[in-house]
N, C-alpha and C positions, 0 to 999 in steps of 0.2 A: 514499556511498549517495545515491539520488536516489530521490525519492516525489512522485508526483502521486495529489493526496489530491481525494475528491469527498465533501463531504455528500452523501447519499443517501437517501433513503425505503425504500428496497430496491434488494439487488444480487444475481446471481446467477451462477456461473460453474460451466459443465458442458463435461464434457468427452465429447465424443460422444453418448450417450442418458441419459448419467448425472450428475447434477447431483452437484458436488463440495464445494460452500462458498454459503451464502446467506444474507444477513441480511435483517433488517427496518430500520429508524430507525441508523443508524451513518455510519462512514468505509468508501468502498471505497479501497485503497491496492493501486494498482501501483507495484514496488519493483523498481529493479535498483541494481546492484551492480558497482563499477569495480576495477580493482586494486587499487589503496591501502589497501580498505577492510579494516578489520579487527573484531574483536570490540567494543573502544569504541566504533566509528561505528555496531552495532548494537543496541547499549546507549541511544545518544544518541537514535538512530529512534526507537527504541521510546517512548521517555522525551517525544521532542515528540508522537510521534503521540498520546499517552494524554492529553497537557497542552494541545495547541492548542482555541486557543477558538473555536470552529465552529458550537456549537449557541447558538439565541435562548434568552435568557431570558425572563423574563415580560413586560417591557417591549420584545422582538423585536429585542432586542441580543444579536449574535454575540458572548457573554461568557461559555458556557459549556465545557466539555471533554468528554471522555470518563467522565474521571472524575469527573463531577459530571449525570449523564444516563443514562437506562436505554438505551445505545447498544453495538453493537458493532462490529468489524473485519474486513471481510472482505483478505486481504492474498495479492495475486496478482504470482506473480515477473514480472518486465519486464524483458529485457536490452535491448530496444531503446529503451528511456530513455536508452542508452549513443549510439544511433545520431549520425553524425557525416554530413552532407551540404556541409558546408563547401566541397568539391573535387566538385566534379559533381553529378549529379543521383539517384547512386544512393549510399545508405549505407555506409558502412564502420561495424563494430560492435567496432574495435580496441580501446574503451576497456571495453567490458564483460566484468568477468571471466569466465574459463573458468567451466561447471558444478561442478566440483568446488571452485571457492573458492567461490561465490555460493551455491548449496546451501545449506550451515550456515548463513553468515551469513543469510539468509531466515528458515530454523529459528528462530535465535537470535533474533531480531527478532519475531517469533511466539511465542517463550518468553517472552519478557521483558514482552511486552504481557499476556499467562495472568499470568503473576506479579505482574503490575501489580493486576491485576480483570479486565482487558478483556474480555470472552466473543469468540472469535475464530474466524472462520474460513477455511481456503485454498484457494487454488488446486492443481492439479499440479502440480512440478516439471515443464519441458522436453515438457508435454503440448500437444497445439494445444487451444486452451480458448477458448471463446463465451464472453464477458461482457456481461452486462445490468443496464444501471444506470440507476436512475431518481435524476436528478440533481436534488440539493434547493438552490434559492436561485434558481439554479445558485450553489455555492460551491464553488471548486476552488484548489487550491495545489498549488505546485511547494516541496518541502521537499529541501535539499541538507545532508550533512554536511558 
């Protein structure tokens, strides 16, 4: 699994007239999903996204988490995190699983963060989706299982 994670102020993501997922003070996470991946790597997602320390503390040190912040997760599928440009100039998306494996595992990854505490929320599945993010720091990371 592959995550590029943004602090944010606020994020929004709609799909056509209708907004589908939107938070205030949180993580936005775009998430895809490779073959290999299985249930544990969506266990583990879940597990750093809720533990990575992103938010300032009182002394403006990035020393805080999820679970330690009134924050939450907006988490929108990505296959083209998969994207491969290596050989030319246009993508090949070989490495990103099919719909039907990546699917669940997303689910699971969105389950696991609810279970955590996390207040959470998504995107569509395989929808063409607008996202709006207002990036806080800027602080962003690439998070690989």
């Amino acid at each position: 699994m592959r995550a590029v994670v943004q602090r944010v102020s606020s994020a929004r993501v709609d799909v056509g007239a209708e907004t589908v997922g939107e938070i205030g003070l949180g993580l936005c996470v775009l998430l895809g999903v490779t073959h290999s991946d299985a249930p544990a790597q969506a266990i583990k997602m879940a597990n750093k996204l809720y533990g990575v320390r992103l938010f300032d503390d009182a002394d403006g040190v990035m020393n805080l988490s999820l679970a330690e912040v009134d924050a939450a997760v907006l988490v929108i599928s990505q296959f083209t995190l998969y994207g491969d440009v290596t050989k030319g100039r246009r993508p090949t998306w070989i490495a990103a699983a099919r719909p039907a494996a990546a699917e669940p595992l997303i689910d699971q990854v969105v389950a696991e963060l609810r279970a955590l505490g996390a207040g959470v929320e998504t995107g569509r599945f395989r929808a063409d989706m607008v996202v709006s993010i207002v990036n806080e720091g800027p602080a962003t990371l690439i998070i690989d299982t």
